[in-house]
N, C-alpha and C positions, 0 to 999 in steps of 0.2 A: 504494500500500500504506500500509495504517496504521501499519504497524511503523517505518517509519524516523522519523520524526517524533516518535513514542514515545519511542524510542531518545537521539534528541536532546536531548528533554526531560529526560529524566534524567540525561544529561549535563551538560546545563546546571546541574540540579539540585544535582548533585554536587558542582558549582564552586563552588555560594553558600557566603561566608562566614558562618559564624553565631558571633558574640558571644553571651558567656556572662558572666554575674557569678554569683558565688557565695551574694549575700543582696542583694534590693531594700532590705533596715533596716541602719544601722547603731545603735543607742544607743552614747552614751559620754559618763562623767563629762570634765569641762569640761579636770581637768588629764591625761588620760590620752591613747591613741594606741590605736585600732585601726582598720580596714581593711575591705577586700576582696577577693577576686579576680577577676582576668577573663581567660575564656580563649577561645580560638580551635579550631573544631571543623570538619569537611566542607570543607576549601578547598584547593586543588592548592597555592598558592601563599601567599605573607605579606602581610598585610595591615594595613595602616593604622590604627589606634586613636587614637582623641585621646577624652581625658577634660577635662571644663573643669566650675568650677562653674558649675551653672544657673540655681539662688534660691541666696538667703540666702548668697552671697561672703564678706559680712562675718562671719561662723559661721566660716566655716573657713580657720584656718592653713593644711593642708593637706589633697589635694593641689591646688595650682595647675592651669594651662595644660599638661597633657600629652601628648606624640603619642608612640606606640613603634610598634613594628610584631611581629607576632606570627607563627608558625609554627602548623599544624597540632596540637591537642593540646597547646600551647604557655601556662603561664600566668602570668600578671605579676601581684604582689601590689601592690596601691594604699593607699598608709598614708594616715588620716584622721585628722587632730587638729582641735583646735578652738581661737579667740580669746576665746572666750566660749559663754555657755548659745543655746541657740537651735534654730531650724531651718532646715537646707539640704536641697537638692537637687543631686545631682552626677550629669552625663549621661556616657555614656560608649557612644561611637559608632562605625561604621565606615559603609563605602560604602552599605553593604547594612543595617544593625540599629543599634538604639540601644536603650538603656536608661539606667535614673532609678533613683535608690541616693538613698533619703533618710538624712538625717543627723539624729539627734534630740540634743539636747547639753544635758545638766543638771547644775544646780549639786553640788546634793548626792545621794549615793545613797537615806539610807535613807527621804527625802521621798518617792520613789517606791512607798516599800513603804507609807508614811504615807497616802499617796494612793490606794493599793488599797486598803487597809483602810478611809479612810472611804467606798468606792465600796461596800463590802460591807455597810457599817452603815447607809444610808442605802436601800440596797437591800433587807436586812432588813426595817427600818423602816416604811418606804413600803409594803412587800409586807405585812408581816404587819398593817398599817393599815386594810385592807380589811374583814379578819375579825370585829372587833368590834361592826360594822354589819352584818353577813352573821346570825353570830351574834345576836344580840338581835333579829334580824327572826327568825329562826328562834326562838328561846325564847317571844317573844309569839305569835306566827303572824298576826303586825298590823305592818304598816308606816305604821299611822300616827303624825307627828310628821317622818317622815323628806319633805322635799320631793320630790314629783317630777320638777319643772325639773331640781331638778341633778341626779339619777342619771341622767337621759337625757342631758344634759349633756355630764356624765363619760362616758358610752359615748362619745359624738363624741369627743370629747377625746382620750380615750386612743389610739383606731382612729389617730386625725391621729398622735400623737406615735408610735404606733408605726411607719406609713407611713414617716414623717421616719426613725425610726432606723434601718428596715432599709433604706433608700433611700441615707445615708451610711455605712454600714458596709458593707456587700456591694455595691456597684454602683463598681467602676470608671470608668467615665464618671462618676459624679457626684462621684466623688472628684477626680480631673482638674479638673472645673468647681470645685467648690470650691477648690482648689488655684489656680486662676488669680485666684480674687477672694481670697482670704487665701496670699499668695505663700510666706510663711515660716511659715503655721499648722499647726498638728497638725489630723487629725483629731478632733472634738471631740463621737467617741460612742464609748464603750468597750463589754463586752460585758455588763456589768451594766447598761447604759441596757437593751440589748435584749430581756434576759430579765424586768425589771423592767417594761417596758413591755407585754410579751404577758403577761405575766402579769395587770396589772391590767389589762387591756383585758374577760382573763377573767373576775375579781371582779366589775368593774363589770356586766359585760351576766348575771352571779347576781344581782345586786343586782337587777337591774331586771326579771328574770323574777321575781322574790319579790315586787315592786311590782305584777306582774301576778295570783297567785296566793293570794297573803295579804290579811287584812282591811284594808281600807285607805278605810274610810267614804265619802267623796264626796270624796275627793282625787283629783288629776287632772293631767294635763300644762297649763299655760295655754296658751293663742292666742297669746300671744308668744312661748314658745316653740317651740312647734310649727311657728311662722315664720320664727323664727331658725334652727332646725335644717333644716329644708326648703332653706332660702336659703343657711344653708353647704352642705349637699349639693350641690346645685344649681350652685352657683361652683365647688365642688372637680370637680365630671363636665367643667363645661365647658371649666376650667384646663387638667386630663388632656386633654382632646382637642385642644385649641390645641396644646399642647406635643405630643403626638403625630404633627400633623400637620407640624410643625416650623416653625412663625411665630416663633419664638424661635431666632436663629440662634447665639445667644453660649450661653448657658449654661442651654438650657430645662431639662431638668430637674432641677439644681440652684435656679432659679428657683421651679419647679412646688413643691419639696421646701418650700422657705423660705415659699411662700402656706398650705401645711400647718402649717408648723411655725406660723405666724401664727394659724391657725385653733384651736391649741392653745393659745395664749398667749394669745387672744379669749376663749375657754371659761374659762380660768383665772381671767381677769382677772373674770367675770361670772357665773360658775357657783353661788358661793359665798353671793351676793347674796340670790338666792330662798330660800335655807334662813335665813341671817340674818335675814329679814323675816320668815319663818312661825315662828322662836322669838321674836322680839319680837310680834308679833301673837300666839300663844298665851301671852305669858311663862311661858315654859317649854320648858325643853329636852330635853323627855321624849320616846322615842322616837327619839332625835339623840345616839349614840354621841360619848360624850368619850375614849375610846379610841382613837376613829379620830385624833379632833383631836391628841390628847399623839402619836402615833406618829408623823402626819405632818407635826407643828414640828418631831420629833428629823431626821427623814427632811430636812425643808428645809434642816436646820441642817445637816446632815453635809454635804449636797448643795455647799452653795455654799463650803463648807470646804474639800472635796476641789478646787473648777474653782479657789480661788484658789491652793490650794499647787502646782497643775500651771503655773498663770500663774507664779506665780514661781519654780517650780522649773528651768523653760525659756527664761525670761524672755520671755515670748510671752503679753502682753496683749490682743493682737487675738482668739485662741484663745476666752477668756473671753466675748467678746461674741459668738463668730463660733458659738455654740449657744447663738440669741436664745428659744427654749423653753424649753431646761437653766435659762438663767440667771433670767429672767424669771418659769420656773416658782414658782422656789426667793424671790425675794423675793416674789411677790403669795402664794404658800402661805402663807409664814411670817405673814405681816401679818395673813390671814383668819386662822389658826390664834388666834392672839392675842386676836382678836375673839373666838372661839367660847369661850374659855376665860374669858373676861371674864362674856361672858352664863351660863356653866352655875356660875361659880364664886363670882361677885359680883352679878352684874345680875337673875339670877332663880331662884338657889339658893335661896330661899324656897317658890318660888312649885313644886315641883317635885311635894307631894304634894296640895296645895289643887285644881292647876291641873283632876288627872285622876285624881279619889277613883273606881278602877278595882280589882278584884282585881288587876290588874299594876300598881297605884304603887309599892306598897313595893318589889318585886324590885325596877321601872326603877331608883326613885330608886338602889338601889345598883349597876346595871349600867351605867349613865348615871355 
């Protein structure tokens, strides 16, 4: 009969102990004291608990090496304090369950609120960046001036950066991998990365249907392009399947994540370049929004404002480099930003109505 077996099982069932905690997060200022709970649920009998730190020991005063034992419904509060700013991990275990209560510990509170807000204005920033170029394609109903290297580019780019951020925000496994290569790191994608990032993923690929649909003379993608992007394509399918098939035994898709986030720090570092050289080749920056540029030096500027006040709010400098897109975005942005502002401001602010005696100079020159 299939019933007594059944039977059994559910007995057994019944016997398992399950550990509970009350919050996987703690936060808490550096001189303060708060906790947890953990409780004991479904078990005939009392059962064994030991709590110990698992990262970042030197974080926490307390609590130490603990073992108690638990009853049924039974729950013991675990005070956390801290020696310093940082990040821990504290396990807390029985025969049967474990679980991981991270500990985040900062210096000062209202850094933290300092730190959302420039996450908001940089986000802002960035985001409403797009539009000025969106715009002024749509007012001329011509895209030319604006290169097409880089809007097609920028589509790869952003697809990668977005990949990366929803890869380390939602995926437990990748969170785990990263956590064993940065032991004491925070998380280092909040949720204005992820909104900020599907968002211009959208702009850009408007951008680039306007590229297709608008007057746009005998401008074109080049052959180096078109090789370059075929060729990251190409490594990003093959990476995924490697990692898929599980060739990577440590930490594939954390690995996988970081050849992405690479491939957006590639685009960054090079995307800029093609449009720099078709305004110095036309002197003239007409058609090539300075809107976009002023928005996204504020956007850089905020950016790397916000990852150092987290650096030193937690005292967790690995963090800062340990989101090699974020950071790397934020300085090659800023650098081209400066360029671009140099050529539209100094370098060929002359040359702006000579360049392209059009019925559209006079508007560009003032929308430009």
């Amino acid at each position: 009969s299939m019933l007594a077996p059944l039977l059994l099982l559910l007995i057994l069932c019944a016997g398992d102990a399950q550990i509970q905690v009350s919050t996987n997060v703690v936060d808490i200022l550096v001189t303060e004291r708060s906790g947890f709970s953990v409780s004991l649920t479904e078990s005939s009998s009392k059962e064994r608990v030991d709590v110990h730190p698992y990262e970042g020991e030197d974080v926490l005063a307390s609590p130490g090496n603990l073992t108690f034992w638990l009853k049924e419904n039974e729950t013991r509060w675990i005070n956390v304090s801290a020696t310093r700013a940082g990040h821990a991990v504290i396990s807390v275990n029985s025969a049967d369950t474990e679980h991981f209560v991270t500990v985040n510990v900062f210096k000062v509170r209202w850094l933290n609120v300092l730190s959302a807000i420039f996450g908001w204005v940089y986000f802002v920033a960035w985001s409403v960046s797009f539009y000025p170029q969106i715009y002024l394609n749509w007012k001329r109903k011509s895209v030319v001036g604006l290169d097409f290297d880089f809007v097609f580019l920028n589509v790869t780019g952003f697809v990668a950066y977005s990949t990366f951020n929803l890869g380390i925000f939602f995926s437990t496994v990748v969170q785990e991998e990263y956590l064993s290569s940065h032991p004491s790191g925070a998380i280092p994608v909040q949720v204005n990365d992820i909104v900020f990032s599907l968002h211009a993923t959208l702009a850009t690929v408007i951008t680039a249907i306007q590229c297709l649909i608008y007057e746009r003379q005998n401008q074109t993608i080049s052959l180096a392009a078109r090789i370059l992007l075929g060729a990251l394509w190409l490594a990003a399918l093959i990476f995924l399947l490697v990692t898929v098939a599980g060739v990577n035994p440590y930490t594939p898709w954390f690995t996988f994540l970081n050849f992405v986030s690479g491939v957006k720090l590639a685009i960054t570092l090079i995307k800029y370049i093609p449009q720099a050289f078709f305004n110095f080749r036309r002197k003239s920056t007409i058609g090539w929004s300075i809107g976009n540029i002023l928005l996204d030096f504020t956007g850089g500027v905020f950016s790397m404002l916000q990852m150092f006040v987290i650096a030193y709010n937690f005292d967790d400098w690995t963090s800062l480099f340990g989101n090699v897109t974020k950071f790397g975005l934020g300085v090659v942005s800023i650098g081209f930003d400066v360029l671009f502002m140099l050529q539209h401001y100094v370098f060929f602010s002359s040359h702006k109505k000579k360049s392209h005696p059009t019925p559209y100079a006079e508007a560009l020159s003032s929308s430009t």
